[in-house]
C-alpha positions, -999 to 999 in steps of 0.1 A, spaced: -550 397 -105 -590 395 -108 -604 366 -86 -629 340 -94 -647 319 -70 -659 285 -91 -689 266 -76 -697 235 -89 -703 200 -72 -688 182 -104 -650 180 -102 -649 179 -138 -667 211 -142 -646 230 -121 -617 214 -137 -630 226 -168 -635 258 -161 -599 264 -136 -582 251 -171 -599 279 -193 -594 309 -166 -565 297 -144 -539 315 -163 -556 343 -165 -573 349 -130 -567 333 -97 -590 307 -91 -606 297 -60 -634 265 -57 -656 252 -41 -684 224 -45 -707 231 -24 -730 265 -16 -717 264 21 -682 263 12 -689 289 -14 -700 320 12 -671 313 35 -651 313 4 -669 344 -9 -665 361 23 -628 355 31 -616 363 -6 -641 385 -21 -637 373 -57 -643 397 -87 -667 372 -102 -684 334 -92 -695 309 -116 -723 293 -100 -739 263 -105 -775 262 -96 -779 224 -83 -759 212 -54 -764 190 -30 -772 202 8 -793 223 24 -784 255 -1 -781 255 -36 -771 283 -63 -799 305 -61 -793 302 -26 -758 315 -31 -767 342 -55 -793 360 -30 -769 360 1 -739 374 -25 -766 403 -32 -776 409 1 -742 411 13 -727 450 18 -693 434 6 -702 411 -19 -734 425 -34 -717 437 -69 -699 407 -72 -705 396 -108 -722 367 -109 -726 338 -137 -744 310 -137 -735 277 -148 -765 252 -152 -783 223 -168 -818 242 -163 -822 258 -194 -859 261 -194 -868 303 -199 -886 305 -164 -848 292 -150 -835 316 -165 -858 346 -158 -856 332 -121 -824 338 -117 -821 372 -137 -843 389 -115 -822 371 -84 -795 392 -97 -772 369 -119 -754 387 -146 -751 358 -168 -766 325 -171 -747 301 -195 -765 262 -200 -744 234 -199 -730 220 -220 -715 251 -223 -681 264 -240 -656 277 -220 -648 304 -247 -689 316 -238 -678 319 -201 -643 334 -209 -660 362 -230 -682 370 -209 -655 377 -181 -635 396 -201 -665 418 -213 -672 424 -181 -635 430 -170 -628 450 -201 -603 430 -209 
């Protein structure tokens, strides 16, 4: 079973999401980008869903360049999850490396299709 590593500071978001994918993939979270590259690291999900504020020193972006520079983790597929949905946000963190960027509110269905596009399944 594909892993996904969800990582969101709002419990509700990551509720959300673990709802839509949990029967499907085996869902790990975490709310904050700290917690997020230990979790990375010790499961080396298939894909994260990122948010891109958090509080703390690190935030998504954050995340998403240490995933890529990471021998282990660097083709990780990476989506994410934010309220920034100015185009600059978005080019930002395309040319980080994110795979997809979905603005919230967004559908689950959106984030679902794009996993199993991915997946191929």
């Amino acid at each position: 079973m594909r892993k996904i590593l969800i990582v969101d500071d709002q419990p509700d978001i990551r509720r959300l999401i673990h709802l839509t994918l949990g029967k499907r993939y085996e869902i790990h979270e975490a709310s904050n980008a700290a917690d997020a590259l230990l979790l990375a690291a010790e499961q080396k999900p298939d894909a994260v869903i990122l948010d891109v504020m958090m509080p703390g020193d690190l935030n998504g972006m954050d995340v998403l360049q240490r995933i890529r520079a990471d021998a282990e983790l660097k083709g990780t597929f990476v989506v994410m999850v934010t309220a920034k949905g100015q185009q600059a946000d978005f080019e930002t963190a395309i040319d980080a490396g994110a795979d997809g960027y979905l603005i919230k509110p967004f559908s689950p269905l959106q984030l679902m299709s794009l996993l199993q596009e991915h997946f191929g399944s």
